[in-house]
N, C-alpha and C positions, 0 to 999 in steps of 0.2 A: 668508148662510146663516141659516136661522132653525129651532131647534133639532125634531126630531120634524116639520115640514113634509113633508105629503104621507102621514103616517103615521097608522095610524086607533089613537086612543088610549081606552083603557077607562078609565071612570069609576072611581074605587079610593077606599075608604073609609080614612082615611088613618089612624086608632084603630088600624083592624083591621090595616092595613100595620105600623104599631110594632108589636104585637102578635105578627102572625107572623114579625118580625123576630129579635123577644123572644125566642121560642118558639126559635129553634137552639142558643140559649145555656143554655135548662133542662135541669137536671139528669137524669141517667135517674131519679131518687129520684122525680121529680114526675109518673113516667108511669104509667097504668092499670091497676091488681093485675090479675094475667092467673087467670083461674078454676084451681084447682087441679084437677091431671093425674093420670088416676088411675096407680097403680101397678103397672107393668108386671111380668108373671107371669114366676115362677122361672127358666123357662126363656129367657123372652124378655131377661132380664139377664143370662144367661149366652152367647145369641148376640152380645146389644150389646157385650160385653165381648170376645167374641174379632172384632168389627167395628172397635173401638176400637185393638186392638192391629194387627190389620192398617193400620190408618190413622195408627200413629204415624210422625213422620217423625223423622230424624237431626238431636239436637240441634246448633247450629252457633252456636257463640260467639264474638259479634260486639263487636270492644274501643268504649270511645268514641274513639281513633284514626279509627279506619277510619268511624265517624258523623259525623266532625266533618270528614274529606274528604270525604265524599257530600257532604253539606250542604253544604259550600264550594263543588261542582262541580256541583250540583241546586237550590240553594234549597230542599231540600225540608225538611218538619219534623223534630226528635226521631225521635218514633215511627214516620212513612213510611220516613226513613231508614233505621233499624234493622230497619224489617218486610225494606225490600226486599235487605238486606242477608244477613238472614237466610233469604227463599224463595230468592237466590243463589248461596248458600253464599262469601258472603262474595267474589264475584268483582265489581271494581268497574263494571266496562264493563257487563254482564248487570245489578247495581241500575241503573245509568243509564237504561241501555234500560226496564226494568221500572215508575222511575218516570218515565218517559215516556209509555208506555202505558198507564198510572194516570190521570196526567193528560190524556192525549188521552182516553181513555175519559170520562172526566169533563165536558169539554168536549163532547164529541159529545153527551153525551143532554141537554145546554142548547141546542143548536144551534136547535130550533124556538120558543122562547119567545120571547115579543112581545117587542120592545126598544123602548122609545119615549122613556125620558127619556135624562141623557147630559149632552153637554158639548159647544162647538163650540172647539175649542183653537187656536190661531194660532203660525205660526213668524215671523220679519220677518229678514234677513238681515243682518249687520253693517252692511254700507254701504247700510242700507232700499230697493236698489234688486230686491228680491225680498219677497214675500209670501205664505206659505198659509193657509188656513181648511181645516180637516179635522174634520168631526159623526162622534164616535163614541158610539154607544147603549149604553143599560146597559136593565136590565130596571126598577130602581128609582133614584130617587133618591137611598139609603143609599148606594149604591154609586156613585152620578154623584159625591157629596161624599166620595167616598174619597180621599186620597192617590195612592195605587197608580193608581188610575183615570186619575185626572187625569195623573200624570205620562206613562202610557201613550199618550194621546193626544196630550200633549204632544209625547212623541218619534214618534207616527206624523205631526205636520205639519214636523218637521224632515224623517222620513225621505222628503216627499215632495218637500220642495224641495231636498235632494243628490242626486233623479234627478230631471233633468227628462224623461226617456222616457217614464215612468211616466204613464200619458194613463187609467187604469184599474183599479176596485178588484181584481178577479177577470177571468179569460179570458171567463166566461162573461157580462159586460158588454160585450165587442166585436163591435159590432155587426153582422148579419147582412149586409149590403149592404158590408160594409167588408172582408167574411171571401172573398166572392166577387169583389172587385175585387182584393185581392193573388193569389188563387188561381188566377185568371187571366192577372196579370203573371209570375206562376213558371212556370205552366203552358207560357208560349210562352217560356221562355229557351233559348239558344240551346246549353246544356250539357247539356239534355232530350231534344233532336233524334235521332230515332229509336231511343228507345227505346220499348218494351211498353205503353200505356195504362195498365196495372195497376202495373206500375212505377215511372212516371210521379207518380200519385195518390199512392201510398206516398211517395215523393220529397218531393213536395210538402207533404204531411200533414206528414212531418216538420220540412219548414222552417218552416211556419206557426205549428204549433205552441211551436217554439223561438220565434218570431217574434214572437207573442202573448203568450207566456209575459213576455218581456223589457218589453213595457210595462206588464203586471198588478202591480198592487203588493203581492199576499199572497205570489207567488213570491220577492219579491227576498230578497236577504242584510239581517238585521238590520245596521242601523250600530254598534248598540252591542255586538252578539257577532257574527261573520260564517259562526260553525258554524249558526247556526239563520237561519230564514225567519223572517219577519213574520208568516206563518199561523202556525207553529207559537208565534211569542211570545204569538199572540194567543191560543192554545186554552189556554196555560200561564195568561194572566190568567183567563180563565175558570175553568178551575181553580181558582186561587188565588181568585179574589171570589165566584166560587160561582153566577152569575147568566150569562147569554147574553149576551157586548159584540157590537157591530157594527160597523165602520170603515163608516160607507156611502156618505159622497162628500166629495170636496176640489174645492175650486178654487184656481189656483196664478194669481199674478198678477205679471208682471215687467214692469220700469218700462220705460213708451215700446214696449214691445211693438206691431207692428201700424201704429206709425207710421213715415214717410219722416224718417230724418236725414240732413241734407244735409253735406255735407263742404264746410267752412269754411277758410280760409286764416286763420288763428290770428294771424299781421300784421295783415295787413290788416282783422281786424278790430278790429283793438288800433288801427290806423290810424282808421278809422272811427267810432268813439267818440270817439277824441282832440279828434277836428275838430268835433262837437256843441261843446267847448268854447274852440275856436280864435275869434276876433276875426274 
């Protein structure tokens, strides 16, 4: 594998890359005096004021107890914690969900950004008779040399060599010629037999779908938590690094694959070597 192959990469000024790197870490003190607002009329402060009281909400006070369980059970920050705790009313399953939704939101609106640099990560199996290669994309290379990054990659070429089913990033990688040849093998089983065409199709759809699902690798269970998918770990890293990853192809290599091993009489061949050094 050879990293961003096949991937069209923009020339990037690499000052300018520090720079707007820089730029997330400045203070709001360093940002633009915004032109002064002129001052809204008598009346107009006394609508915003009964606007204001309509839109306060119920104070709800949240211990550092109950922050420092989210956080144990979210990874999420301080403040996220506390906010989601707080729009909750302190119910902990609802912050969960809450920041879940945070960070899937999060993730989603990076979903279209070019990824081109990255990492090619390697698993090799104890007894080296297993090997993966797995290129996952980051947007920059800040974040190809991150920690987090790399270890993430890391664990998606373990998670591909404890399923060897896994033939596939996403469903929507299975190929069209592949999708019509199982569809036609369910299609004529013999547990189908007269039933409805239309019912039939739904049958089917449904098997395929499970069917598919089971080789795609964003579907499966994370190995290291088994509540969350591999999509979902992945939209969390995104969140957390702030940039679009990509998982976008592995190759899984096992030893002597493809070739004939002959079954050997383990004697007789201990016999047979002997005798190279017999008189």
């Amino acid at each position: 594998l050879i990293l961003g192959e096949g991937l069209e990469k923009k020339d990037q000024d690499f000052a300018a890359g520090v720079e707007k790197e820089l730029a997330k870490y400045k203070t709001e003190g360093e940002a633009k005096e915004e032109p002064p607002k002129e001052e809204p009329k008598a009346e107009e402060k006394k609508e915003e004021k009964k606007e204001e009281k309509k839109e306060e909400k119920k104070v709800v006070t949240v211990t550092a107890a109950q922050v420092k369980e989210l956080r144990g059970r979210s990874g999420a920050g301080i403040l996220d914690a506390k906010k989601a705790l707080a729009e909750c009313d302190c119910d902990m399953e609802k912050a969960m969900e809450w920041l879940k939704k945070k960070g899937m939101a999060k993730a989603d609106k990076k979903a279209g950004n070019l990824s081109v640099e990255g990492v090619i990560a390697s698993y090799v199996h104890f007894n080296s008779k297993l090997g993966v290669l797995v290129e996952v994309n980051s947007e920059t290379d800040f974040v190809a040399l991150n920690e987090i990054f790399k270890e993430f990659a890391a664990d998606v070429a373990m998670q591909v060599a404890a399923q060897p089913d896994v033939k596939f990033i996403s469903v929507d990688e299975v190929p069209a010629d592949l999708k019509e040849k199982e569809k036609a093998l369910e299609m004529a089983k013999e547990d189908l037999d007269g039933k409805p065409d239309n019912i039939k199709e739904k049958i089917v759809e449904g098997r395929l779908k499970k069917k598919f699902e089971e080789t795609a690798l964003l579907g499966q269970k994370w190995l290291k938590d088994e509540d969350k998918t591999v999509q979902e770990v992945l939209k969390e890293k995104i969140a957390k690094l702030g940039e679009n990853i990509v998982i976008r192809r592995f190759t899984r290599l096992t030893l002597g694959e493809g070739l004939d091993k002959k079954d050997a009489d383990f004697a007789a061949g201990v016999e047979k070597e002997l005798a190279k050094y017999r008189k």
